[in-house]
C-alpha positions as CSV (number, residue, x, y, z in Angstrom):
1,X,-145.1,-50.3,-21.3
2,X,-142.3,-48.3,-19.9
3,X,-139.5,-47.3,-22.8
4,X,-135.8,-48.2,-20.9
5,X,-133.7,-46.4,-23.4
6,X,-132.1,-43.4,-22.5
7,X,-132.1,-41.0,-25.3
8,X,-128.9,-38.8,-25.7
9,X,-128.8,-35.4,-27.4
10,X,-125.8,-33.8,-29.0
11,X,-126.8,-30.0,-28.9
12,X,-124.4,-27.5,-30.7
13,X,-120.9,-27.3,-30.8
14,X,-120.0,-28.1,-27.6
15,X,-121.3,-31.6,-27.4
16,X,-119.9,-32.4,-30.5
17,X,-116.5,-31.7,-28.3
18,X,-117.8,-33.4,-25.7
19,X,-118.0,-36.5,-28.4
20,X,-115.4,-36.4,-29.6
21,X,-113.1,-35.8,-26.4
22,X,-114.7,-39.5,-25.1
23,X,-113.9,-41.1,-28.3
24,X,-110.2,-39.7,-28.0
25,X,-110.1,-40.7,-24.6
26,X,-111.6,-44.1,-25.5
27,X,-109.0,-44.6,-28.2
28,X,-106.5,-43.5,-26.0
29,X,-107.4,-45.6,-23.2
30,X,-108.0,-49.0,-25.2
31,X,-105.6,-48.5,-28.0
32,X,-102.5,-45.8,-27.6
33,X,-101.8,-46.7,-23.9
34,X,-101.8,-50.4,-24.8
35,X,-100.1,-50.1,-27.3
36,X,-97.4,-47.8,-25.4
37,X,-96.6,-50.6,-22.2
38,X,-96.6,-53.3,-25.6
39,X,-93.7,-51.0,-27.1
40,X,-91.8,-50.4,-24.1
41,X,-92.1,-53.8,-22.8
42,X,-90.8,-55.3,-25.7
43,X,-88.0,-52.1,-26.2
44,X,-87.2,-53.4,-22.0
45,X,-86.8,-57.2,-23.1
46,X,-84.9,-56.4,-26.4
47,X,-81.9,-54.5,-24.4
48,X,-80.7,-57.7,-23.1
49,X,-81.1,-59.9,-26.2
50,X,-78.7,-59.1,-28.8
51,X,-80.1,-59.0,-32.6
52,X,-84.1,-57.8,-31.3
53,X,-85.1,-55.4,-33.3
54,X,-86.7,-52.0,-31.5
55,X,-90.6,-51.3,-31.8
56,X,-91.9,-48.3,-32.4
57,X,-96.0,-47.2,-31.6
58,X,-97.6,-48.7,-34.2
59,X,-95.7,-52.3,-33.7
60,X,-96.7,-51.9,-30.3
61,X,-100.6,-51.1,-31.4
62,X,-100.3,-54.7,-33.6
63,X,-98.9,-56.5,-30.7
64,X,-101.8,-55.3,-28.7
65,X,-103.9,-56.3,-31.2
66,X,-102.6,-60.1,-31.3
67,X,-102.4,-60.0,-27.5
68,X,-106.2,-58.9,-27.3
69,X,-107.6,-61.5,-30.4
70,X,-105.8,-64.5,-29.0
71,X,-107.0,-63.4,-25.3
72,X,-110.8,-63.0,-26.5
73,X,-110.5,-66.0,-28.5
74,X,-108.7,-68.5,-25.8
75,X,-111.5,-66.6,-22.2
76,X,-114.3,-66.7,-24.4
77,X,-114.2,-69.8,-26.8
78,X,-116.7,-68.7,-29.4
79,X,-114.7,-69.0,-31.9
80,X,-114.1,-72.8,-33.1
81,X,-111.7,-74.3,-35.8
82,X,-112.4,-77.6,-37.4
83,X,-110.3,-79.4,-40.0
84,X,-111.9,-81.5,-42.0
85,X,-111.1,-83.0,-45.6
86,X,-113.9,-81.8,-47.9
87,X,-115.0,-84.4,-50.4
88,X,-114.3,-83.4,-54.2
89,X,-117.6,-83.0,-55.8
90,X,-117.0,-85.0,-59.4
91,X,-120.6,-84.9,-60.7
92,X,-120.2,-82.1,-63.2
93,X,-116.9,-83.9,-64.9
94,X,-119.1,-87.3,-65.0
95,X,-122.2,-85.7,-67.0
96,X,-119.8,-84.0,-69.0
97,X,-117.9,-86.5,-70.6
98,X,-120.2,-89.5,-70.1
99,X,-120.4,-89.8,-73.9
100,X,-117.5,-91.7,-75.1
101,X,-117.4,-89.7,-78.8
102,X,-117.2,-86.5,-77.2
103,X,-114.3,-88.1,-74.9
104,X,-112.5,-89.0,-77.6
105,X,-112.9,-85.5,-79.3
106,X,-112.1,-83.5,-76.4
107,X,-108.8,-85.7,-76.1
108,X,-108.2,-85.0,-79.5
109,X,-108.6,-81.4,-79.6
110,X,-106.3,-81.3,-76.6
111,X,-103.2,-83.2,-78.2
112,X,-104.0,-81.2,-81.0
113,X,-103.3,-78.1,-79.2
114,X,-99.9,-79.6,-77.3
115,X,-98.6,-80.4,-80.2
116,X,-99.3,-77.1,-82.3
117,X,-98.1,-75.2,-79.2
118,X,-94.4,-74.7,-78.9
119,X,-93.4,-72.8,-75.1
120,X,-90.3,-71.2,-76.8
121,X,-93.0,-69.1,-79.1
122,X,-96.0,-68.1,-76.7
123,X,-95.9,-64.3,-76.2
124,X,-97.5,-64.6,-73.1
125,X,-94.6,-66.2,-71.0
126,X,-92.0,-63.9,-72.4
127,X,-93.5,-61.0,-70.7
């Protein structure tokens, strides 16, 4: 069985440069210059609408961004959205107070507290 990977070595200092010059260029090529025409094509468009603000690079960079998420999403369609109502799960609340006695003391504890509690003299919402 023949092995189709190609291994790649990094020797020394120099191909460490050599890495990291392609990932510059990469980033520069898919990000910066993107993100460059984004600016300047939304600076072009703003000059003749009164009240558009000016971009600068890294308003650009998020436009790109948006552009390139909404471009993958709508060409590829992997990504799917459903809404649907999700049923409330009551199951715990009806095994907890399924005994009427400890209804009626829960209820009891809880007017109990309203009434012993005065909003003007928590603490808590003063802060």
């Amino acid at each position: 069985m023949k092995n189709k990977c190609t291994v790649i070595q990094i020797d020394g200092f120099r191909g460490i440069l050599i890495v990291g010059f392609l990932l510059l260029c990469a980033g520069a090529g898919f990000i910066i210059f993107p993100a460059w025409c984004c600016q300047h094509g939304w600076n072009f468009i703003a000059g003749f609408v009164d009240g558009m603000p000016v971009m600068e690079l890294k308003h650009g960079a998020i436009l790109w961004v948006i552009i390139a998420l909404i471009s993958y999403v709508t060409l590829f369609g992997k990504l799917k959205v459903s809404f649907v109502s999700a049923k409330e799960d009551t199951s715990f609340r009806r095994n907890y107070v399924s005994d009427p006695e400890l209804l009626e003391e829960l209820e009891k504890k809880i007017r109990e507290r309203l009434q012993s509690t005065d909003i003007s003299d928590n603490e808590e919402l003063k802060k």
